[in-house]
C-alpha positions in Angstrom: -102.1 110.1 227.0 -105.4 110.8 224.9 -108.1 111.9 226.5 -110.8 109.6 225.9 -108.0 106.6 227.2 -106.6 109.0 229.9 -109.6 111.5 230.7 -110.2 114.5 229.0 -113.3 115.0 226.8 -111.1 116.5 223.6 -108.2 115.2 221.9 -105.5 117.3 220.5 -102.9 115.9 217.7 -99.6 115.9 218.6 -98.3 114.0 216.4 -94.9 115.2 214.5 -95.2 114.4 211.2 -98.0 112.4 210.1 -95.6 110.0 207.9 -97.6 107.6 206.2 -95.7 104.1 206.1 -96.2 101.2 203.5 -97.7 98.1 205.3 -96.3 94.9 205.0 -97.5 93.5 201.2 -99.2 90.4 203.0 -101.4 93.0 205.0 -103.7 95.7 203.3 -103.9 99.2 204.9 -106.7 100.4 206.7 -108.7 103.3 207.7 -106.9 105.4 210.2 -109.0 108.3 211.4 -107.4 111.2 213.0 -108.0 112.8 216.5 -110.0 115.5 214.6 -112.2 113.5 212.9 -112.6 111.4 216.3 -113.6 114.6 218.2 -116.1 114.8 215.2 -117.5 111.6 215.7 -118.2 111.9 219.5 -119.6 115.3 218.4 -122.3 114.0 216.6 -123.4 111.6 219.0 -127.3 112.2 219.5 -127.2 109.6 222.8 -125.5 108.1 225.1 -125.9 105.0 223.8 -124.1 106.1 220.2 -121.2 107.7 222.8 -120.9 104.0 224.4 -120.5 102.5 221.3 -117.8 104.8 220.3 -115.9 104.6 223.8 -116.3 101.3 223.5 -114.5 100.6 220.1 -112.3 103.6 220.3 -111.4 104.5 223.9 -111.3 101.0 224.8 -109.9 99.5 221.5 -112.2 96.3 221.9 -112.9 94.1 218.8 -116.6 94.1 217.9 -117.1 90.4 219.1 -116.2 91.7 222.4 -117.9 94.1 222.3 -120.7 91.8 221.5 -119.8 89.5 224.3 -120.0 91.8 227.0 -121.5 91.6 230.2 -122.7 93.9 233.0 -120.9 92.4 235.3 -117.8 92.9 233.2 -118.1 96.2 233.2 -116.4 97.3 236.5 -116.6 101.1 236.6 -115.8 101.8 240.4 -112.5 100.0 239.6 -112.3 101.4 236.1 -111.7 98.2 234.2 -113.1 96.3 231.3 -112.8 92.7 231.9 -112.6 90.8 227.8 -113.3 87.0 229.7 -113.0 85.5 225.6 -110.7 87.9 223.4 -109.1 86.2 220.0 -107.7 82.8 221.2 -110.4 82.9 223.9 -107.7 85.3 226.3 -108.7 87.3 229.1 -107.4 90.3 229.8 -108.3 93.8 231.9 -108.6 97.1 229.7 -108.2 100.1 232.1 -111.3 103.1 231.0 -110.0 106.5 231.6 -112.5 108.9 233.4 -114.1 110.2 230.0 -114.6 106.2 228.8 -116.2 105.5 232.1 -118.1 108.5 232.3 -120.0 107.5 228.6 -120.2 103.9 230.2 -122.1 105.0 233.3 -124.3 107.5 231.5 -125.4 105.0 229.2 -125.7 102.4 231.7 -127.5 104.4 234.3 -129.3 106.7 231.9 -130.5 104.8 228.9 -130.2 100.7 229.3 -133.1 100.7 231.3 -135.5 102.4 228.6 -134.6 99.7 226.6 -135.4 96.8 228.8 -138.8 97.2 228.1 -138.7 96.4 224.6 -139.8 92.9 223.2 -136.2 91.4 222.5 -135.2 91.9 225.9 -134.2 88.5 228.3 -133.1 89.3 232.1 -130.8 86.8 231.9 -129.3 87.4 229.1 -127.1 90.4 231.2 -125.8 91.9 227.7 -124.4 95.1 228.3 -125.3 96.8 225.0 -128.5 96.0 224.2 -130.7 97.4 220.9 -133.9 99.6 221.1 -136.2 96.4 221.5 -133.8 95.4 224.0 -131.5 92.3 222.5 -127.9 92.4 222.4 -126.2 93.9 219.9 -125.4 91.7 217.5 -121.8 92.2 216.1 -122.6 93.1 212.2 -125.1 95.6 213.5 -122.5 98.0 215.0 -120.7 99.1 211.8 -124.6 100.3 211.2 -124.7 101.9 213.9 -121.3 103.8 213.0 -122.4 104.7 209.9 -125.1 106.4 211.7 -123.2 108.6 213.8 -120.8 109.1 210.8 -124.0 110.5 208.3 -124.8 112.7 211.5 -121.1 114.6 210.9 -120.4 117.2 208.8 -117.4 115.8 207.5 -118.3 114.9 203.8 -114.8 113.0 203.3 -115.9 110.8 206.6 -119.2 110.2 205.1 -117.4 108.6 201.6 -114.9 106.4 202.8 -115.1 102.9 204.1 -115.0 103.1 207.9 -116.5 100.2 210.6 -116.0 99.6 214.3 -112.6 97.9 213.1 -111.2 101.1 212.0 -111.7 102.7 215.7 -109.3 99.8 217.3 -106.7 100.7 214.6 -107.2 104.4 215.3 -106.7 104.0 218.7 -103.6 101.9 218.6 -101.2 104.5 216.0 -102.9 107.1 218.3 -101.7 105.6 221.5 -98.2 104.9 219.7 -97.8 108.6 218.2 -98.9 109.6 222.4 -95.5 107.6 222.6 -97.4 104.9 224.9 -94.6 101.7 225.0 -95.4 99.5 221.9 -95.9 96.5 224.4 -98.6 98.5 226.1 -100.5 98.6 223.0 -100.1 95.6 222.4 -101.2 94.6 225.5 -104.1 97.0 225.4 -105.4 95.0 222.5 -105.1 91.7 223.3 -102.3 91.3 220.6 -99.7 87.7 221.0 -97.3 89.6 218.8 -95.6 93.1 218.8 -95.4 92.7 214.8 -99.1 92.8 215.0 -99.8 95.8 217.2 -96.9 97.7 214.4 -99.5 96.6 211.4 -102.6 98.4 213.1 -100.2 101.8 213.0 -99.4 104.0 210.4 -96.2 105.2 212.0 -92.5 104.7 210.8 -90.8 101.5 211.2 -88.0 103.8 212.8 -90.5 105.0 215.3 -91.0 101.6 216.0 -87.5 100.5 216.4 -86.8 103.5 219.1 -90.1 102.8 220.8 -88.6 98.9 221.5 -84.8 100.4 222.2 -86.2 103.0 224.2 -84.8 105.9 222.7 -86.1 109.2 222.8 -85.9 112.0 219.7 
């Protein structure tokens, strides 16, 4: 499994091929990044709190509303789980961290949340779990800022000239998780997805891929 979902701190493509398949003509294609450019972005972090952010949209695959939404208190890291209380179509569901997703989580939560509870924005009982410099939760357009941040602090010029927010992460993750030939319904589950038709538009993988994934046949 990859390491930032199953607990190493690098990832290394295995992928076969690298096919890139048409999307359906109702659904336009998006950003995929690979494991490379991932390493490259977790690289670049200057904090903990830009290495939350990523482990957040990447390792965990969460949507930026939930991201938004979270609380302390949903962030279980003894048990390693992420508890999403209101995902799309207010659903609940448990997102396991692996040790390098919970290990960001505690460093930034242990290391760095507190410096920022002394800023002007900040409300006790608010509990948001990612809060800004003057201490208010993150609201949700402000994390594709925040991405482009760490992306400018890469030395990848291509990265730096494409389109790429915090949606592109979840996508990454999922045809990542896929090509690690994790069961298609375990992504799906992962990201909160109703349908399995939905979890196959966030890949860039081959619909005969696919088709063995659900049959369970191996190459």
């Amino acid at each position: 499994m990859l390491q930032h979902v199953a607990g190493a701190r690098r990832y290394t493509d295995q992928s076969s091929d690298g096919i890139k398949v048409p999307l359906p003509k109702d659904y336009a294609e998006r950003e995929i990044l690979t494991l490379e450019e991932i390493n490259q972005l977790y690289d670049a972090c200057s904090n903990v709190w830009e290495r939350a952010i990523l482990s957040l949209g990447y390792g965990c695959g969460l949507r930026v509303g939930e991201i938004e939404n979270l609380k302390i208190e949903d962030i279980r890291l003894h048990e390693k789980i992420i508890i999403v209380t209101s995902g799309k179509g207010n659903k609940r569901r448990a997102i396991p961290m692996s040790p390098g997703v919970a290990q960001d989580l505690s460093d930034y939560y242990f290391n760095h949340r507190d410096t920022m509870t002394t800023g002007k924005d900040y409300n006790e009982k608010d509990h948001a779990f990612m809060l800004n410099k003057p201490g208010g939760q993150i609201k949700e357009h402000t994390f594709n800022k925040y991405l482009r941040r760490i992306i400018a602090q890469t030395q990848n010029e291509s990265l730096k000239g494409r389109e790429i927010g915090m949606h592109c992460l979840r996508h990454s993750i999922a045809t990542h998780l896929i090509e690690q030939g994790i069961p298609l319904d375990q992504v799906r589950q992962f990201l909160g997805h109703s349908q399995l038709e939905t979890t196959q538009r966030y890949t860039r993988i081959s619909k005969e891929q696919i088709k063995k994934m659900i049959e369970g046949h191996d190459d």
